[in-house]
C-alpha positions in Angstrom: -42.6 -33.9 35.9 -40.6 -36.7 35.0 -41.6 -39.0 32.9 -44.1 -42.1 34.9 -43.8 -46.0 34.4 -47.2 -47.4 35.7 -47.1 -50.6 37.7 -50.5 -52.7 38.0 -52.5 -52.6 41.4 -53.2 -55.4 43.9 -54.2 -58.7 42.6 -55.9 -60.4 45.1 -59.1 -57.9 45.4 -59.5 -57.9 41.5 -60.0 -61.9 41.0 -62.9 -61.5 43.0 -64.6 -59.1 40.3 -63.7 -62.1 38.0 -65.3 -64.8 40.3 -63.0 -65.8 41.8 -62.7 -66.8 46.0 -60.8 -64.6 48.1 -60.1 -66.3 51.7 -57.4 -67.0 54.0 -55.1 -68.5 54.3 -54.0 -69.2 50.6 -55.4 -65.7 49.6 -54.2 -65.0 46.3 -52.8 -68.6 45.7 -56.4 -70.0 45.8 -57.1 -68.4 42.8 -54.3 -69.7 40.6 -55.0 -73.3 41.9 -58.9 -73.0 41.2 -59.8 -70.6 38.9 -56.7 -69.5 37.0 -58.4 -67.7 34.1 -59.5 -65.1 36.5 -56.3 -64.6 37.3 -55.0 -63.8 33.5 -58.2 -61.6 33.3 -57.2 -59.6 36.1 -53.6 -59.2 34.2 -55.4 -58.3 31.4 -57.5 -56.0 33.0 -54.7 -54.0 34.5 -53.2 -53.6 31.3 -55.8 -52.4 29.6 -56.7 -49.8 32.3 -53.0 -48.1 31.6 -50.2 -50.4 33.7 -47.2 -51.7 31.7 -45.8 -54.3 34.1 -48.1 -56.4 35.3 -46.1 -58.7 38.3 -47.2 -62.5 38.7 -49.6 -64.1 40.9 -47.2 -65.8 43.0 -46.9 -63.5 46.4 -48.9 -66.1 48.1 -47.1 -69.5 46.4 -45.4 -70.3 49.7 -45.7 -72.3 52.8 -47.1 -69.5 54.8 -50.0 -69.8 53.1 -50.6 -72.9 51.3 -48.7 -75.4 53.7 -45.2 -77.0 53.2 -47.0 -79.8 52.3 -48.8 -78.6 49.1 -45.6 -76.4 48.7 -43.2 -79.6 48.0 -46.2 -81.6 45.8 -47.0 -78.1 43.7 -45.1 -75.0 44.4 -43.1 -74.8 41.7 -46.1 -76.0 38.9 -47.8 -73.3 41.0 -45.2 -70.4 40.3 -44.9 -71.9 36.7 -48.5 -71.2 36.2 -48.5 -67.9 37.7 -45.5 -67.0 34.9 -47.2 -68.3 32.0 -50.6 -66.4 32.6 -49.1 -63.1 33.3 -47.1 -64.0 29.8 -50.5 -64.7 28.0 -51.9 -61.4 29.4 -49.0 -59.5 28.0 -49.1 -61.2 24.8 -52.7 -60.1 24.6 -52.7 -57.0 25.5 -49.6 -55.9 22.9 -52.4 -54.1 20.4 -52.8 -51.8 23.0 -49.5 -52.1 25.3 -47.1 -53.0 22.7 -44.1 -52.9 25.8 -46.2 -54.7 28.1 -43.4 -56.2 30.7 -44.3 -58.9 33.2 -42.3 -58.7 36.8 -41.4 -61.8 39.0 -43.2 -61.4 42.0 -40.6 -62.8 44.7 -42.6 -62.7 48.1 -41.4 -62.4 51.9 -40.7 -66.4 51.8 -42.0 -66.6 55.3 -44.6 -64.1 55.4 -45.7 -60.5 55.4 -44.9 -58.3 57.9 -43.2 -60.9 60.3 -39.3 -59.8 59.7 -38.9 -61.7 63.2 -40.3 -65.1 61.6 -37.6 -64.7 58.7 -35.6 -68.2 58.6 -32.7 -67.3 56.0 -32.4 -71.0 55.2 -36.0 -72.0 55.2 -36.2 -68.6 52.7 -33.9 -69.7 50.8 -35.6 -73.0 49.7 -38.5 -71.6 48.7 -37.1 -69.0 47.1 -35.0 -71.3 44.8 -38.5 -73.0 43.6 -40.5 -69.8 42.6 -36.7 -68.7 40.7 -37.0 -72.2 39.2 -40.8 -71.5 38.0 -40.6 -68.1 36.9 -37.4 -67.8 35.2 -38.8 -68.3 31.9 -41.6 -66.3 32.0 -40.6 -63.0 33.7 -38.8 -59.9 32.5 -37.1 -58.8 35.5 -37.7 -60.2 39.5 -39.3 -57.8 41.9 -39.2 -58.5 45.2 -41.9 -57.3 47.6 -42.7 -56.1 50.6 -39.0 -56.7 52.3 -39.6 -56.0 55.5 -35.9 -56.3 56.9 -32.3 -55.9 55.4 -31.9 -59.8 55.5 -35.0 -60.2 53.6 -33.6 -58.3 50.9 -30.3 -60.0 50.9 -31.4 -63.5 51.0 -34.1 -62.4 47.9 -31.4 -60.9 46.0 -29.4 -63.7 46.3 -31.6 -66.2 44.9 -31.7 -64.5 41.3 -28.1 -64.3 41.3 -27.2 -65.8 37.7 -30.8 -65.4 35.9 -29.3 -62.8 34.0 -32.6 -60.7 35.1 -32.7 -57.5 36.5 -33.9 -56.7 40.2 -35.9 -54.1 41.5 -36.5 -53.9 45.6 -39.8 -52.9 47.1 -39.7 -52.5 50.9 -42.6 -52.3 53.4 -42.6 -49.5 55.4 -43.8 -49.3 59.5 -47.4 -47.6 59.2 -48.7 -47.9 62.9 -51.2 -45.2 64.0 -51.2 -42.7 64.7 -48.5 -41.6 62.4 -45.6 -39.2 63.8 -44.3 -37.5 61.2 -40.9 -36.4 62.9 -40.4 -40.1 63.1 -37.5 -40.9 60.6 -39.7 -43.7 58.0 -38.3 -47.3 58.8 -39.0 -50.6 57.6 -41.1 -53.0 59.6 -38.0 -54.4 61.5 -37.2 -51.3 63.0 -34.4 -50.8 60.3 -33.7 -47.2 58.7 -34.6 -46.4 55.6 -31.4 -45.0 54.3 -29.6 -48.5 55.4 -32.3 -50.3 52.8 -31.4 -47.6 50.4 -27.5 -48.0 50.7 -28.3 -52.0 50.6 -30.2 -51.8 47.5 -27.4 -49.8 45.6 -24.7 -52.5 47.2 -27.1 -55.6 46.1 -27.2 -54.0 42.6 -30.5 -53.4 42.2 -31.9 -51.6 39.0 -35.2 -50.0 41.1 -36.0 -49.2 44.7 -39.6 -49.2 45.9 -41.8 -49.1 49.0 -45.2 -50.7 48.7 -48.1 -52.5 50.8 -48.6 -49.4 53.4 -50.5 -46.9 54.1 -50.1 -43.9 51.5 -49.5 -41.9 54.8 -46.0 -42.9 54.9 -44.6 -43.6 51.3 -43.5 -39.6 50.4 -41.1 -38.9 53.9 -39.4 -42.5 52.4 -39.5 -41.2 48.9 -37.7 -38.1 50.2 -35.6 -39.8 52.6 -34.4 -42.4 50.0 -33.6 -39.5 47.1 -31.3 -37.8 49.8 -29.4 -40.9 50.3 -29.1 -41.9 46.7 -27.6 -38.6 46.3 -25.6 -38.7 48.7 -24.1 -42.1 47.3 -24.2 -40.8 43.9 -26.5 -42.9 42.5 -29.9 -41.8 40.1 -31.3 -45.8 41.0 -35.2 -45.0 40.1 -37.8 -44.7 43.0 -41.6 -46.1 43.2 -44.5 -46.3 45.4 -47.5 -48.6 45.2 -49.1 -48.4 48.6 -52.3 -50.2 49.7 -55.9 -49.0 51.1 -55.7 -51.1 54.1 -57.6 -50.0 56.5 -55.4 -50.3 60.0 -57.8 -49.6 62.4 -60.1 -52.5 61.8 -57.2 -54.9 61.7 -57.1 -58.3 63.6 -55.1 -61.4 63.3 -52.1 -63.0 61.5 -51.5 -62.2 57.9 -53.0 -64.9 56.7 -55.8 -65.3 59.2 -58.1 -62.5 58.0 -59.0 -60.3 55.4 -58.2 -57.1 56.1 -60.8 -54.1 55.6 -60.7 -51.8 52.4 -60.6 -48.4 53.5 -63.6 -46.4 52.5 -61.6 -42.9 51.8 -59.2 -44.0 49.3 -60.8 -43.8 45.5 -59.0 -43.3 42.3 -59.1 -39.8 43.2 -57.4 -39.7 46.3 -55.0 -41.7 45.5 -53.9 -39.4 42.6 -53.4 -36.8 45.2 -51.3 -39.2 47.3 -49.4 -39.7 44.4 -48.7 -36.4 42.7 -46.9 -36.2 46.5 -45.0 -39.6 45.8 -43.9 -37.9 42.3 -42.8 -34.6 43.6 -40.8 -36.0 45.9 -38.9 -38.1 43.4 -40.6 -41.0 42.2 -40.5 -41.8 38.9 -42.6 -45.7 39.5 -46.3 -45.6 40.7 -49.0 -48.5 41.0 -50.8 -49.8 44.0 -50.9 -52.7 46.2 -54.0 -54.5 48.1 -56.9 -53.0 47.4 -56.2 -50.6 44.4 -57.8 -51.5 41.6 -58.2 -51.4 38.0 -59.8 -48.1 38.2 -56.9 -46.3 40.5 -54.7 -47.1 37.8 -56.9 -46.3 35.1 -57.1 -42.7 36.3 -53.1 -42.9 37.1 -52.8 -43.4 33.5 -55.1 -40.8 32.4 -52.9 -38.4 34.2 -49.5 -38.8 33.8 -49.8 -40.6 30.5 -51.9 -38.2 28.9 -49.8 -35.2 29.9 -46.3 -37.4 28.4 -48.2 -37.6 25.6 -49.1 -33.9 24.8 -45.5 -32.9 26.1 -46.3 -31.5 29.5 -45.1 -33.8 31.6 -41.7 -34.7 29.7 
């Protein structure tokens, strides 16, 4: 077994086990405007329970969700913010995580899931401001849950000259009920293999697919290792995939909050991800809805096993 880099799980269900308010539509962002401790807790928390990258709180610092409005007045003291408590968590936390690294969370600028809503131009202004804000503060950018090719070139492009390194995470199409001779695709339709090749072209130290259903991460997994292979490349692979539950479902991405499937404890999920490992992932955490204690058992796992040589 190689050896595994844990990545924290989803923010946004965590501050609410600190107090704070979960609703739509600034989801996440609510918490960083009104109760920002809770949001270095939940860093901390993460940390403690095993991850070594913990990724900012600013997936949810854009107009989609807290209005162009309150984007111009505070977006970037917002994405600021979100850099210096993920930095104060890590700082903390070095007793027990002396390597602690914090990622730059570099959202879909004009929201989840909607690859057809993407306005390149619009993306890039808001993209510039989070850069801007979280420059200081981050070890490397990580850009989530691309859900088309332009997505991830318009992201990449905006941390051009940072001097930062860049790793990709790509949402994948989950629809039910899942056909497994169905080659995996992002959520525009778009191949896998073409986001694989584009991440290799856009120089990208990491390739990732997170924020879907655990059902679909390993055919990417072994779809993208083909294809790296093919282009010669050894570009590390991750998964960190969420426990929503589909099926109960309704409304815009930042109308609702969507249900936490029932099925999909720590346990589970180590199954799910043994798969993810075995077929070539090296870079496991979770996304909306994994928690503290998923990645508490990831850790006691795959880091206990490093550590008595069985997994080296």
């Amino acid at each position: 077994m190689p050896v595994i880099t844990l990545l924290d799980g989803g923010l946004s269900r965590e501050l609410i086990r600190f107090g704070a308010e979960l609703k739509q539509p600034e989801w996440s962002a609510g918490a960083l405007i009104e109760k920002p401790d809770a949001v270095r807790q939940v860093h901390e928390s993460f940390y403690r329970a095993g991850a070594e990258i913990a990724t900012t709180a600013s997936y949810a610092v854009v107009p989609f969700h807290i209005g162009e409005e309150r984007f111009a007045r505070d977006g970037l003291n917002l994405a600021d913010r979100s850099g210096r408590l993920a930095r104060a968590a890590a700082d903390a936390v070095r007793d027990v995580r002396p390597g602690a690294l914090v990622a730059g969370c570099l959202p879909p600028a004009c929201g989840s899931y909607l690859p057809e809503r993407f306005d390149a131009g619009h993306a890039r202004e808001i993209l510039a401001v989070l850069v801007e804000g979280l420059t200081p503060h981050v070890d490397f950018w990580l850009a989530e849950t691309m859900s088309s090719l332009e997505e991830m070139r318009v992201t990449a492009a905006a941390v051009q000259g940072t001097g930062k390194p860049l790793w990709i995470s790509c949402s994948l199409h989950d629809d039910e009920p899942f056909d497994r001779q169905a080659p995996p695709r992002l959520r525009s339709g778009e191949a896998v293999q073409d986001a694989v090749a584009l991440a290799v072209e856009l120089g990208a130290e990491a390739l990732l697919f997170n924020c879907s259903m655990p059902e679909v991460m390993e055919d990417a997994v072994l779809v993208a290792r083909r294809t790296l292979s093919d282009l010669g490349s050894d570009m590390p692979l991750g998964v960190y995939a969420n426990a929503f539950d589909r099926r109960a479902t309704d409304g815009d991405a930042n109308e609702t909050l969507s249900a936490i499937r029932a099925d999909l404890g720590p346990d589970l999920y180590l199954d799910w991800a043994d798969r993810w490992i075995a077929a070539g992932a090296s870079l496991i955490g979770g996304c909306c809805g994994i928690g503290a204690d998923h990645i508490a058992a990831l850790h006691a796992r795959y880091r206990t096993k490093a550590l008595d040589g069985t997994a080296a």
